[in-house]
DODODREN-966473 format. One record per residue (C-alpha): residue number from 0; x, y negated, z negated. Coordinates in nm, 2 decimals. Layout:
! DODODREN-966473
[atom NUM, [X, Y, Z]]
...
***
This chain:
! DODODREN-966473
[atom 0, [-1.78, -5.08, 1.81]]
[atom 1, [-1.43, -5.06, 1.66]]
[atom 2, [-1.15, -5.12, 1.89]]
[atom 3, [-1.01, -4.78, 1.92]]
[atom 4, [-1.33, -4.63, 2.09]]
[atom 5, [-1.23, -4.85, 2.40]]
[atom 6, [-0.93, -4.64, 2.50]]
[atom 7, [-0.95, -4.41, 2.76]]
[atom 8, [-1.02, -4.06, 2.61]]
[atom 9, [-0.84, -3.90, 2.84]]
[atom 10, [-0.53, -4.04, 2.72]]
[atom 11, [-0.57, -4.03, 2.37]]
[atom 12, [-0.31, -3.73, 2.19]]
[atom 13, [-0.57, -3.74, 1.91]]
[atom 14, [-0.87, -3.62, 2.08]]
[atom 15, [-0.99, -3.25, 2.00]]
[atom 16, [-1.18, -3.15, 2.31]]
[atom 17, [-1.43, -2.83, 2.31]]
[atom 18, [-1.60, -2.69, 2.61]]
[atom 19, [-1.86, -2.46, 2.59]]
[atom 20, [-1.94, -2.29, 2.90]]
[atom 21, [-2.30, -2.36, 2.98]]
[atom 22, [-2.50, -2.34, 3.29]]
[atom 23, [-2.78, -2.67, 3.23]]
[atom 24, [-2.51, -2.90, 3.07]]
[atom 25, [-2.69, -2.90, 2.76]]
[atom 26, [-2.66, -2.78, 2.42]]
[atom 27, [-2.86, -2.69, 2.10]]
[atom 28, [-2.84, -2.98, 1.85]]
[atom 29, [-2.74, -2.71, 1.62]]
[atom 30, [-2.49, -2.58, 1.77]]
[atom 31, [-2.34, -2.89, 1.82]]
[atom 32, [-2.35, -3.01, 1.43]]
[atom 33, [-2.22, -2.64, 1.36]]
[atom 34, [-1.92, -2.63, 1.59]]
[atom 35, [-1.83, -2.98, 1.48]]
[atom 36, [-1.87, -2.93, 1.14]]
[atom 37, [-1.64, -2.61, 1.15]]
[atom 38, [-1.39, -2.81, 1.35]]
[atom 39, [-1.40, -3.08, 1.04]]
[atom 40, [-1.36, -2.83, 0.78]]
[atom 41, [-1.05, -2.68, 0.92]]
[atom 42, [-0.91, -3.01, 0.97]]
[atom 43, [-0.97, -3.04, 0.57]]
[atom 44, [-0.82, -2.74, 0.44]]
[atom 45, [-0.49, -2.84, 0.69]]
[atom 46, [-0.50, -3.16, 0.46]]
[atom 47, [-0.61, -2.98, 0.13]]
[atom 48, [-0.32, -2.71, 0.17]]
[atom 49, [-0.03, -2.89, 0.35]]
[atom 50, [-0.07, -3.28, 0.28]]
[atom 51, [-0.20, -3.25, -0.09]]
[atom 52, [-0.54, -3.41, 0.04]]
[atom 53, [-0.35, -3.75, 0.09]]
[atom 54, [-0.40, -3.79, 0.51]]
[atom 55, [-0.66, -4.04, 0.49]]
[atom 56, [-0.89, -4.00, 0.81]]
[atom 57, [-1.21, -4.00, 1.04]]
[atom 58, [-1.34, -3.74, 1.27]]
[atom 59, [-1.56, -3.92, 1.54]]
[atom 60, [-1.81, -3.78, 1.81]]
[atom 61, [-1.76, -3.95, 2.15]]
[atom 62, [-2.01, -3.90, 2.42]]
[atom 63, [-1.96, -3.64, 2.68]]
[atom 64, [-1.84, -3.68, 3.04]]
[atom 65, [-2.18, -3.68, 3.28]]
[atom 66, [-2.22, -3.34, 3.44]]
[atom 67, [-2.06, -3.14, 3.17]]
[atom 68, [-2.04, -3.08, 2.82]]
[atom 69, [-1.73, -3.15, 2.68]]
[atom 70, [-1.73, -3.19, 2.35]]
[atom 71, [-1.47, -3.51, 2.24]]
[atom 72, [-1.37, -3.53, 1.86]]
[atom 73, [-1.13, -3.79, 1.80]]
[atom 74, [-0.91, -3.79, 1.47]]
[atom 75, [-0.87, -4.12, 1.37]]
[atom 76, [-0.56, -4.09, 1.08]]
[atom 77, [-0.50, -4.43, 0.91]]
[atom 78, [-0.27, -4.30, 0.67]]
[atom 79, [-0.12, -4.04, 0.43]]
[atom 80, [0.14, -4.01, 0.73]]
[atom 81, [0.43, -3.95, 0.45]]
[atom 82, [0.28, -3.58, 0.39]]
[atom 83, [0.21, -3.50, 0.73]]
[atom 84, [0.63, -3.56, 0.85]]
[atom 85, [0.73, -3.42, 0.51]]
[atom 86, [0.54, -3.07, 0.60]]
[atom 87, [0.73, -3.12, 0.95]]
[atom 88, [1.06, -3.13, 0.83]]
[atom 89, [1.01, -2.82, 0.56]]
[atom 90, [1.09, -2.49, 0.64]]
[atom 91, [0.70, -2.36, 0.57]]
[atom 92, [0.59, -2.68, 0.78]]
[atom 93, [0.84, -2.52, 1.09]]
[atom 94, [0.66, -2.17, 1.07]]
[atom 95, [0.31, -2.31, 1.06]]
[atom 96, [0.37, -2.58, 1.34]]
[atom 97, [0.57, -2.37, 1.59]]
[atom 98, [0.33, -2.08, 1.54]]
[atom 99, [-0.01, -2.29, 1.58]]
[atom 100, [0.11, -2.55, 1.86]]
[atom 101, [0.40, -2.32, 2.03]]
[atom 102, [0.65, -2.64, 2.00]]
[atom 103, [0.89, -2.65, 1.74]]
[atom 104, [0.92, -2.94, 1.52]]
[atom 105, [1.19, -3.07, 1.67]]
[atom 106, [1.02, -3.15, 1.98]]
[atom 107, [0.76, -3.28, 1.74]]
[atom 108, [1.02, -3.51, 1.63]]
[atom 109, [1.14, -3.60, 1.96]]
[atom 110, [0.84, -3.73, 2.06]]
[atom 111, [0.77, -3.94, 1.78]]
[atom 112, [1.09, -4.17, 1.82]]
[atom 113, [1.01, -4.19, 2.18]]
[atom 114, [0.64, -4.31, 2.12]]
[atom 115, [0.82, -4.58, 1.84]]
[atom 116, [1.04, -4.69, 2.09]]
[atom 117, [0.81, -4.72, 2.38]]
[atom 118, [0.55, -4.91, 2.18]]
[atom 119, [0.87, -5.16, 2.07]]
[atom 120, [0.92, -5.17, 2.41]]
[atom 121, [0.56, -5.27, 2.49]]
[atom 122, [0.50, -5.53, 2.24]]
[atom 123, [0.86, -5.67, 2.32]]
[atom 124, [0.73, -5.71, 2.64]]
[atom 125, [0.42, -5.84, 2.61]]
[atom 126, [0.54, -6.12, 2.39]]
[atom 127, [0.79, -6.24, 2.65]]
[atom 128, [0.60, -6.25, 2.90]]
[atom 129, [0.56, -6.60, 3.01]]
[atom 130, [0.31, -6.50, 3.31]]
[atom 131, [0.02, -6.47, 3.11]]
[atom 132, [-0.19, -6.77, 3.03]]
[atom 133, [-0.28, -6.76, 2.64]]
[atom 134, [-0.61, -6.69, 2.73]]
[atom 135, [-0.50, -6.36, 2.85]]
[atom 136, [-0.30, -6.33, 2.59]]
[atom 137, [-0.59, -6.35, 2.33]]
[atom 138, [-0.80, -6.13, 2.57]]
[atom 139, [-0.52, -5.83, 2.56]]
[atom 140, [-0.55, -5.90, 2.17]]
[atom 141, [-0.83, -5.81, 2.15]]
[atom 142, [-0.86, -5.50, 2.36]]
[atom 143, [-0.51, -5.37, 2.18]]
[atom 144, [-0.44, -5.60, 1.87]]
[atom 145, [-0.21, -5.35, 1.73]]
[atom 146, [0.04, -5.33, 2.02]]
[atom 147, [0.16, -5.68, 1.90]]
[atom 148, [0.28, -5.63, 1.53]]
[atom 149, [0.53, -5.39, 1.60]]
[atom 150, [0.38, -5.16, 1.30]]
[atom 151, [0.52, -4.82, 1.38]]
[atom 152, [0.28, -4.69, 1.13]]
[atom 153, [0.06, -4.71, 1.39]]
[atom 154, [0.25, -4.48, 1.61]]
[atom 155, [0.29, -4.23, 1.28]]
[atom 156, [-0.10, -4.17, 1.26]]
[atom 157, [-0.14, -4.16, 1.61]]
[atom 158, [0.11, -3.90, 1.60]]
[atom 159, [0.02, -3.72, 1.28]]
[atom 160, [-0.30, -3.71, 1.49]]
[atom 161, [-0.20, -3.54, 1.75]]
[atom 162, [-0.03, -3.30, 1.51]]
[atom 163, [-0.32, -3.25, 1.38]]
[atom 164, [-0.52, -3.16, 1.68]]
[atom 165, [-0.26, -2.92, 1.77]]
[atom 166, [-0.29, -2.75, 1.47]]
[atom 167, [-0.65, -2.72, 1.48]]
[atom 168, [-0.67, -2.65, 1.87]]
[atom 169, [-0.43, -2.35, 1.75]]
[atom 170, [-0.67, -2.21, 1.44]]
[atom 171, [-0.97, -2.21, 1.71]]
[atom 172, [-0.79, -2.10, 2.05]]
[atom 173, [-0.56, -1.85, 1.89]]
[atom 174, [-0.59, -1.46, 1.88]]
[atom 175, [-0.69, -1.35, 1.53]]
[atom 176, [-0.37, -1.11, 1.54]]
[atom 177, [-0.18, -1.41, 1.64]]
[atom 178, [-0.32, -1.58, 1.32]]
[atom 179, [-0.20, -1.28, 1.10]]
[atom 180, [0.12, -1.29, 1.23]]
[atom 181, [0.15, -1.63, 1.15]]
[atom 182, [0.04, -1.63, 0.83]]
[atom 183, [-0.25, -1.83, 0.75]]
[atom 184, [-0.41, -1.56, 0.50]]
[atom 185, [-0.11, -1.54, 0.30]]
[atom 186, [-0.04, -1.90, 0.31]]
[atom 187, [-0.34, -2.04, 0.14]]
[atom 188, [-0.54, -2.14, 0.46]]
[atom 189, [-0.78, -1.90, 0.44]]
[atom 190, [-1.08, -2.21, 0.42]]
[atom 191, [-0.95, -2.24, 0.82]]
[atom 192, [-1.02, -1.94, 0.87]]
[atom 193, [-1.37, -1.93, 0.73]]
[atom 194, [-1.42, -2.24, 0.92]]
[atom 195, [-1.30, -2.10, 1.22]]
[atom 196, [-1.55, -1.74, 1.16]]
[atom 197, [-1.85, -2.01, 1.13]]
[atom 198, [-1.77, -2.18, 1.45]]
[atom 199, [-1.78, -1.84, 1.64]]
[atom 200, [-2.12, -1.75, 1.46]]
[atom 201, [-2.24, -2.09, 1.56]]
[atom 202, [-2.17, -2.00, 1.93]]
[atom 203, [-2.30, -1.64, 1.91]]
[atom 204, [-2.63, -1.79, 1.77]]
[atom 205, [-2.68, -1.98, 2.09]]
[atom 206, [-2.73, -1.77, 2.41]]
[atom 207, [-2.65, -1.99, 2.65]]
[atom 208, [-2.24, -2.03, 2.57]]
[atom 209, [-2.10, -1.77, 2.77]]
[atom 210, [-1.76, -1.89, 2.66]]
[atom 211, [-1.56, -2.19, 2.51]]
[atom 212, [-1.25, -2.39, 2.58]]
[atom 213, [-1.00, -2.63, 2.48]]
[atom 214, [-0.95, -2.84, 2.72]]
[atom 215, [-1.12, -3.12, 2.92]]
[atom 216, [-1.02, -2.86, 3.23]]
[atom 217, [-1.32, -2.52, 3.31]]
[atom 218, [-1.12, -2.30, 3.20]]
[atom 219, [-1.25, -2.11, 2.91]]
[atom 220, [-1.02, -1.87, 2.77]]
[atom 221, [-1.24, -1.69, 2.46]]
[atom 222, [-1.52, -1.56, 2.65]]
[atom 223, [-1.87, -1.44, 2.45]]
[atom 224, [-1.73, -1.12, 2.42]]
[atom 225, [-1.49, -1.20, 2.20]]
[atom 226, [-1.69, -1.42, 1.97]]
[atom 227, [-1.79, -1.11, 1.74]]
[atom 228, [-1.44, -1.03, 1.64]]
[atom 229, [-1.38, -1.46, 1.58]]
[atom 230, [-1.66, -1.48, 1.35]]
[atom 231, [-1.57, -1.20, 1.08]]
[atom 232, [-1.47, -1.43, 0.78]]
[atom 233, [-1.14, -1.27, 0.66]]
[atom 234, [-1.16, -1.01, 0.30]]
[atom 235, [-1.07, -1.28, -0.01]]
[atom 236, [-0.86, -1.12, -0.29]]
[atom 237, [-0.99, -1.10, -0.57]]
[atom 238, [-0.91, -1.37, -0.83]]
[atom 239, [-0.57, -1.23, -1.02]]
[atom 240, [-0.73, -1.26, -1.40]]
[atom 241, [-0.70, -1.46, -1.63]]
[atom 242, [-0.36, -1.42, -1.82]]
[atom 243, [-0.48, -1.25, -2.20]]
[atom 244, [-0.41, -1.53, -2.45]]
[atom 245, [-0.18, -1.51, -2.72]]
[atom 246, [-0.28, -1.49, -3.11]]
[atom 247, [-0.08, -1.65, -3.38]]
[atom 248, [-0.12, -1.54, -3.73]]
[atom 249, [0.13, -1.53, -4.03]]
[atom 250, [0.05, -1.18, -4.25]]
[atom 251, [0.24, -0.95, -4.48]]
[atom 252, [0.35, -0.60, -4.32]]
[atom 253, [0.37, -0.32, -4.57]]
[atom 254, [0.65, -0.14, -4.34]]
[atom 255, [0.60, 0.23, -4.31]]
[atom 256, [0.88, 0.33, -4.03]]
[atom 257, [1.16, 0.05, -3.91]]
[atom 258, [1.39, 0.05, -3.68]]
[atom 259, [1.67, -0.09, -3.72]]
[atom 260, [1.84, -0.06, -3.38]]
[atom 261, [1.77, -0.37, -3.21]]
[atom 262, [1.77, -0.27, -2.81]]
[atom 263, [1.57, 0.05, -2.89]]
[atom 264, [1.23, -0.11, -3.03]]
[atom 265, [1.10, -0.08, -2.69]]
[atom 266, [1.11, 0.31, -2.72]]
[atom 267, [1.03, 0.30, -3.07]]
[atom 268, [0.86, 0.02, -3.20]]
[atom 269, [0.87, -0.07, -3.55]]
[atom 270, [0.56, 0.03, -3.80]]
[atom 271, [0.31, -0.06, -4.11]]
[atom 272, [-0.01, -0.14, -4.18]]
[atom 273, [-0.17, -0.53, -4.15]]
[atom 274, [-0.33, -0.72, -4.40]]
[atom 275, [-0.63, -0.48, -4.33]]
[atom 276, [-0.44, -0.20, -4.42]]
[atom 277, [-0.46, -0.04, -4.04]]
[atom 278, [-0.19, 0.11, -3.87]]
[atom 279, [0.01, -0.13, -3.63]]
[atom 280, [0.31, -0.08, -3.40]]
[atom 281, [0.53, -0.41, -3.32]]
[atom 282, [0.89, -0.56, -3.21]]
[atom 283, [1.08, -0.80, -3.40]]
[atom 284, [1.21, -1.06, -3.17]]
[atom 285, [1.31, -1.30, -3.43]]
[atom 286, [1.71, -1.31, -3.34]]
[atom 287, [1.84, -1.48, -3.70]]
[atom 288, [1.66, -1.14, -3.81]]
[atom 289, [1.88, -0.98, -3.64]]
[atom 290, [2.16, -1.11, -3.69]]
[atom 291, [2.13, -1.07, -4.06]]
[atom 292, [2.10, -0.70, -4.04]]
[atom 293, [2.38, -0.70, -3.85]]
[atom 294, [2.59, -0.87, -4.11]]
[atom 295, [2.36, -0.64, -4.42]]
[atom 296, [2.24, -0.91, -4.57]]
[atom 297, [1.93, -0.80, -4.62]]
[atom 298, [1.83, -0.62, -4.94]]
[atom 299, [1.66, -0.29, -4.81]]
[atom 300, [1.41, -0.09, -5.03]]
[atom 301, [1.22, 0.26, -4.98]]
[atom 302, [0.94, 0.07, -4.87]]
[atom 303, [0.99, -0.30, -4.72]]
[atom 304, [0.74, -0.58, -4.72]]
[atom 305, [0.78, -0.81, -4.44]]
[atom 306, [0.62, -1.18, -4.41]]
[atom 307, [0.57, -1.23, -3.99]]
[atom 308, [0.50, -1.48, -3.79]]
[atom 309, [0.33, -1.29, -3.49]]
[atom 310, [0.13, -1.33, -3.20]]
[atom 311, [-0.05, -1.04, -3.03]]
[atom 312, [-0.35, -0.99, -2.76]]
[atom 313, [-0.67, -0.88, -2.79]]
[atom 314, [-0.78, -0.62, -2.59]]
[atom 315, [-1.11, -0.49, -2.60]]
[atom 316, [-1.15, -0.59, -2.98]]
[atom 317, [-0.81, -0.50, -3.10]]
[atom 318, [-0.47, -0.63, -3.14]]
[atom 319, [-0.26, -0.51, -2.87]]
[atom 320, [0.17, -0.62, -2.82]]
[atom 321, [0.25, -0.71, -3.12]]
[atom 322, [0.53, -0.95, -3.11]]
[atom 323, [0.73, -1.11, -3.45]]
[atom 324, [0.84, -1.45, -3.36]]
[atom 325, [0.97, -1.49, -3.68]]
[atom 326, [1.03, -1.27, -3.99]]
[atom 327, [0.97, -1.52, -4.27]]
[atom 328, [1.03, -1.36, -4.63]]
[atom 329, [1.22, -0.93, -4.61]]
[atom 330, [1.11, -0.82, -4.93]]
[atom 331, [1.01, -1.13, -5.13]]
[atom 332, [1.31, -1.32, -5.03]]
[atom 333, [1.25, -1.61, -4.78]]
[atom 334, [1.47, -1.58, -4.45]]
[atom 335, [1.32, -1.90, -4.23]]
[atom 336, [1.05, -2.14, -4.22]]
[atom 337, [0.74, -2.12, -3.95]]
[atom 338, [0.77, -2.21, -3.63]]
[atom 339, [0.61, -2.53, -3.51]]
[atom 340, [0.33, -2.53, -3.28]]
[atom 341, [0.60, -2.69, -2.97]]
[atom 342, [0.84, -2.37, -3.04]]
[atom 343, [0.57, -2.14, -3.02]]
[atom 344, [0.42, -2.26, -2.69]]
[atom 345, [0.77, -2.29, -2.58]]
[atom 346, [0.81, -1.90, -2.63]]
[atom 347, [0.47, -1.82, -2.54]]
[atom 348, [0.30, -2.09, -2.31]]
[atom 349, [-0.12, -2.09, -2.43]]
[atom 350, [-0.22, -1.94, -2.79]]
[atom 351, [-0.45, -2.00, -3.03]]
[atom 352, [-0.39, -1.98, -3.42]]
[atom 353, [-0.61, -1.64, -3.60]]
[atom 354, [-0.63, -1.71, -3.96]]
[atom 355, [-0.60, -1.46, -4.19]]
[atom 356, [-0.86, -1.48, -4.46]]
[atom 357, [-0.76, -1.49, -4.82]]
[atom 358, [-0.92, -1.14, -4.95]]
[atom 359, [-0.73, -0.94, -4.69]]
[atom 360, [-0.38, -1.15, -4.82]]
[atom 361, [-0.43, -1.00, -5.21]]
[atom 362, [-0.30, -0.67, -5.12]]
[atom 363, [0.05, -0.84, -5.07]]
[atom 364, [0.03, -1.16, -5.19]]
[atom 365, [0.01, -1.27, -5.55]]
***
């Protein structure tokens, strides 16, 4: 049995307790597994969505006190720490802690240096001690080897522990309003929140809870009655969809209608007809373009011919926001070069590359 099981439960921070109100002291096996596995799960989106999945950890089962059932789950953390007091001193971390465990991180904090200085303190002591024979002192080894290497990493998990407990103590004992208020839709932990609904249904499945607690005390503050209203899962948005991806193609415009005032495209987009000889509206965003119309030096004719570099969307079948990255030849004459594939997915992030084939080119190109 490892070491840690030895302490007295009663004084460990890191211990989860849930009571279920029963009147035989007994409970259904799968209740039990349900409850518990709910109580897991929440503990793993709090380490999914704050800590980046880095708290490194154990949920164990100890038995329950004779007479009673008190369900005892004990957080063992053994590291990933790091995250846990980075998420404390952030101002998201301040919200979500001060709303869930109704002490503000700066308590948090408070206790934390006192628990590193009295386990200093304690190991200090225990090494000086020139009372103990070193039988003893191999004997309180053994029943506490930690307390003599002065690690204060072992006082961050214990306390990232108890932060933890607190935080999932909140998620179950909590008022769903209260939860709202809070944030935890809107903040990404709505997995808690399913894990929490499950729990309920887990105790509405069994008769015989008439309520459930928190504490290792009989009190039991969310009776049955409110179990119903606990285990409604919360309404998921819909997944946003995915962005439309860009198209890149370089094609000849037969220009039917410019425009040659640069800020108005937007009202009045410029227009010709493709390679495929169909009508199509665009902008020019090209800005040496531009800045060559401004100075006229471009040769303009009745009817221009414009070689593009464009990328538009397609929405259901057809080319939608047309966009020219880059006017290459105005009539013939060549203005730029391509862009590469890094400025392109600079300007527009994902794309793929439409080639045009050859027989809708020989209307334009020679």
């Amino acid at each position: 049995m490892p070491d840690y099981l030895t302490f007295d439960v009663g004084e460990r921070p890191d211990c989860l307790f849930v009571h279920f109100d029963v009147d035989g002291h007994f409970l259904k096996l799968d209740t039990f597994i349900k409850t518990a596995e709910s109580a897991r799960d929440i503990i793993a989106a709090l380490d999914n969505t704050f800590f980046q999945g880095s708290l490194q950890y154990e949920l164990i089962v100890l038995p329950p006190d004779e007479g009673s059932f008190l369900k005892k789950l004990v957080i063992w953390v053994t590291g990933g720490t790091a995250a846990v007091f980075g998420f404390l001193n952030s101002d998201v971390g301040a919200a979500y802690i001060e709303g869930l465990t109704g002490k503000a991180p700066v308590e948090w904090a408070k206790e934390l240096g006192q628990a590193n200085r009295d386990h200093i303190l304690d190991a200090s002591e225990l090494l000086r001690t020139k009372e103990g024979t070193a039988a003893e002192s191999t004997k309180l080894t053994s029943v506490h080897p930690i307390a003599t290497k002065f690690r204060s990493d072992y006082v961050a998990c214990q306390s990232s522990a108890k932060m933890i407990v607190a935080l999932t103590r909140g998620i179950l004992e909590k008022e769903t309003s209260e939860l709202s208020k809070i944030g935890l839709e809107a903040g990404g932990l709505i997995d808690a929140l399913d894990a929490r609904a499950d729990f309920y249904a887990a105790c509405i499945n069994d008769r015989e809870v008439k309520g459930v607690g928190f504490t290792p005390d009989d009190k039991f503050p969310v009776s049955r009655m409110l179990f119903p209203e606990r285990a409604q899962k919360p309404v998921r948005k819909e997944k946003e969809e995915e962005p439309i991806e860009w198209v890149v193609s370089t094609e000849n415009i037969y220009v039917t209608s410019p425009n040659w005032d640069e800020n108005d495209q937007r009202a009045r987009q410029w227009k010709g007809k493709d390679s495929t000889l169909h009508d199509c509206y665009f902008v020019i965003e090209d800005s040496e373009f531009w800045r060559l119309v401004k100075r006229k030096d471009l040769r303009v004719e009745v009817l221009d011919i414009l070689k593009v570099q464009w990328a538009y969307q397609i929405v259901d079948g057809r080319p939608k926001n047309r966009r020219v990255l880059c006017v290459l030849e105005f009539n013939e004459n060549k203005l730029a070069d391509p862009l590469s594939s890094e400025e392109m997915q600079l300007i527009l992030g994902r794309y793929a590359i439409q080639t045009v084939p050859h027989s809708q080119l020989s209307l334009f190109d020679k």
